[in-house]
N, C-alpha and C positions, 0 to 999 in steps of 0.2 A: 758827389752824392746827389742822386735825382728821386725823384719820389717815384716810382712805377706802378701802385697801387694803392688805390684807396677805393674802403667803403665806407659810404654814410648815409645811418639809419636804413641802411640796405635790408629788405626781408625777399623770402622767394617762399612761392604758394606751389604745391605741388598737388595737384588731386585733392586740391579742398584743404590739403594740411600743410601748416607750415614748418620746411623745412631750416630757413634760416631766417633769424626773426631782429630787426632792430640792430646789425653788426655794423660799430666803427672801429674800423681798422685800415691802416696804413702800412708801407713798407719801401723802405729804400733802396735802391740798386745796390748796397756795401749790405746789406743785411742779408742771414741764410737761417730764415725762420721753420719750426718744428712746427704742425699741428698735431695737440694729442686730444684725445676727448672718446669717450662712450661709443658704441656702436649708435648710429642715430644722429649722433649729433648736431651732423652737420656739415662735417669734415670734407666731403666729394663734391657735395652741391657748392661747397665755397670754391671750390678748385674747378667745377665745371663753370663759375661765375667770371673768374679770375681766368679762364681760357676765351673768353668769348662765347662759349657754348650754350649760355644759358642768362639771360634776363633778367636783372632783377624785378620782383612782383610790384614792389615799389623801392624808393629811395635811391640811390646814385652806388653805381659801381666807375670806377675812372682807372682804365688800365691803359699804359702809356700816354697818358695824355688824352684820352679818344675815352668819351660817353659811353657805354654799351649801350643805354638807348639810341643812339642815333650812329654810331662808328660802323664801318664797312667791315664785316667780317674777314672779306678776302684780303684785305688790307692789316688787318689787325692779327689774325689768327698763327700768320709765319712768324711774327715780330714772338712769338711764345710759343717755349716748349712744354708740351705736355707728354709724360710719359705714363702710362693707367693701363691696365688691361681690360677694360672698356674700349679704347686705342685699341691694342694690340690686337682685338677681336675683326677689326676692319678690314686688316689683313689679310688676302687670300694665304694659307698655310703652304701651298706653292711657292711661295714669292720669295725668291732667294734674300740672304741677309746685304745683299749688297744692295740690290733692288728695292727691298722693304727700307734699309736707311735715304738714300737717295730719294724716292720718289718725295720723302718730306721735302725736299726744295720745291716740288712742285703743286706741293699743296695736296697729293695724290695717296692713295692708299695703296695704287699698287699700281705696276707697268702698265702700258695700255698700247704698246710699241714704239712708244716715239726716241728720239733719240737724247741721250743725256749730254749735259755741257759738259767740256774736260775740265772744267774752276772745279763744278760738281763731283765728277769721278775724283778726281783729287783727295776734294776732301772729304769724300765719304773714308775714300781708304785712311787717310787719317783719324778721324773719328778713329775708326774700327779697328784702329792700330793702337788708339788712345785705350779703351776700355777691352782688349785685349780679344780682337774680334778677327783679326789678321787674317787667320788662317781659316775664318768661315764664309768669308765673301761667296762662297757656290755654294753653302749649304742652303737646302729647304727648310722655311722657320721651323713645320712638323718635325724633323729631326733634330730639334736644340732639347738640352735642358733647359731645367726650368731655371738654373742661375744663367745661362747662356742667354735664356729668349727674352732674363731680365735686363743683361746687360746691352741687349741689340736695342730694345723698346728705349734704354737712355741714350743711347749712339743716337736714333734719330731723333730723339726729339732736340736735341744740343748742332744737330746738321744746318742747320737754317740759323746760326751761329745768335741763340733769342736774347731779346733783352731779360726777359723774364722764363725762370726754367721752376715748370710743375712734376712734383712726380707724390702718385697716389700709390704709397704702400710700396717701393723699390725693393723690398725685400719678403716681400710676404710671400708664404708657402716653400719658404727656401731651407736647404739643411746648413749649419752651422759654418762650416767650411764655405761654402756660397753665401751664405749672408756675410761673414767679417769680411771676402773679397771685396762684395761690391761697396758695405761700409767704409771699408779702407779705401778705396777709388773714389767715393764720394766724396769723404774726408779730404783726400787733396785736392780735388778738384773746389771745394767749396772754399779752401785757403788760397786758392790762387785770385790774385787781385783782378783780374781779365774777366774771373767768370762773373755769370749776370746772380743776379736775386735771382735767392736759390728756396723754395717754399715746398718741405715735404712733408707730406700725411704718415702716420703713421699709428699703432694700437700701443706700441709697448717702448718703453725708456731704453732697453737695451739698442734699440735699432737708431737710437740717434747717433751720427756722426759724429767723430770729432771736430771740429771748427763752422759748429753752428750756431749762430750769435742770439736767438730769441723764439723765443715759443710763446704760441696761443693755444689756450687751454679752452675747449670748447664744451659749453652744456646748453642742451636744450637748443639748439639752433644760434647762440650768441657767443660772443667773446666773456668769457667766464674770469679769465686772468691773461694779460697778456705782457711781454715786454721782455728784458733780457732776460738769458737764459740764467745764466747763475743767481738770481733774486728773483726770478719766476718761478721754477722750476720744484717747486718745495713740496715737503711731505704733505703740508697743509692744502693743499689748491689738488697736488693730483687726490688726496681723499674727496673734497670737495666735489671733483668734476666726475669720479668714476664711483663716488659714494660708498666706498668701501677704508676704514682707515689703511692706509700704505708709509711704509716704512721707507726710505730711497736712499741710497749706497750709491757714490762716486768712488771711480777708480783712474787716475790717469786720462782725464779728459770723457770716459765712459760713465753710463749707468745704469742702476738696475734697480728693481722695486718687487717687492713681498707685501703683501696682505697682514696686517697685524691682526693675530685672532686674538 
């Protein structure tokens, strides 16, 4: 167990406003932390911080050991996977799913003719064997669904084999039957002891997977409540953070939440 993240007193200024204000937080490589919290909160900026993408305004972010003030991004950025549709937008919509996985080894958004390693070919087609992609390696991303183009966006971002794996929203905008697949796929993925810290965004308690060890509960650009999931995760803290009283209901490792009128 290694530490792979830490923030302290980390804030980020955006256009004059502060997005993320005063956050200490940390995380271990054995840990597969939830972020939930309000529209606003904070939730993307902390995940664009924690990718290398963004700066903190002041205080210290330390991902894998490397400063974001001073750390080499080209050096830092493969060592983490991000998967967001922000990402996914880089994409030329051309770019076959085998191509769009693969070019992540090279740090690339997209083919530009050069030739690929056969380590690489390899294990793209793994990956994409792993999150049930097999049989799209020649499809154009334009022609995926949208559980389809969710599941390519985590194939690549897991290709560069990261220490640390981001994903903003893995299920959002998805119909039912697409969302429990790729929760399910998650789910063991995040129980396998091999995979890295595992940190996903998300709006709604249903979309957590099974064998997610801790959430942070975000308001107002800070860590609101943070820490294991089964002593964090309580009626009281999500009222707190979404300002509405909420009811929460566990089912076999799942769960879900109501509005108490």
């Amino acid at each position: 167990m290694v530490q792979v993240l830490k923030f302290s007193h980390a804030s980020l200024v955006r256009d004059g406003h502060s997005v993320v204000s005063d956050l200490n937080w940390d995380v271990t490589s054995d840990q597969r932390w939830i972020i939930l919290g309000a529209n606003g909160a904070g939730k993307t900026s902390l995940l664009d911080m924690a990718a290398g993408w963004d700066i903190p305004t002041s205080g210290q972010v330390t991902v894998l050991d490397e400063d974001l003030a001073t750390a080499d991004p080209e050096w830092l950025r493969p060592r983490v996977g991000y998967a967001s549709s922000s990402m996914a937008k880089r994409i030329p919509p051309t770019e076959t799913v085998s191509d769009a996985v693969i070019t992540a080894a090279y740090a690339a958004a997209e083919r530009r003719g050069e030739q690929f390693e056969d380590i690489d070919i390899r294990r793209a087609r793994r990956v994409l064997a792993e999150w049930r992609l097999e049989g799209f390696s020649d499809r154009t991303l334009v022609s995926l669904s949208e559980g389809e183009a969710k599941r390519m966006q985590i194939a690549r971002s897991i290709m560069t084999d990261p220490e640390l794996l981001l994903l903003d929203e893995p299920t959002a905008g998805l119909d039912m039957g697409s969302r429990e697949e790729i929760l399910q796929m998650l789910g063991y993925f995040a129980g396998n002891p091999s995979a890295p810290a595992i940190i996903m965004v998300t709006h709604h308690v249903e979309e957590i997977p099974r064998g997610f060890t801790h959430v942070l509960l975000m308001k107002d650009g800070t860590a609101a409540h943070a820490g294991p999931i089964d002593s964090t995760l309580t009626e009281a803290n999500l009222s707190d953070v979404f300002g509405v009283k909420i009811s929460l209901f566990t089912n076999n490792g799942r769960y879900s939440a109501q509005a108490t009128l």
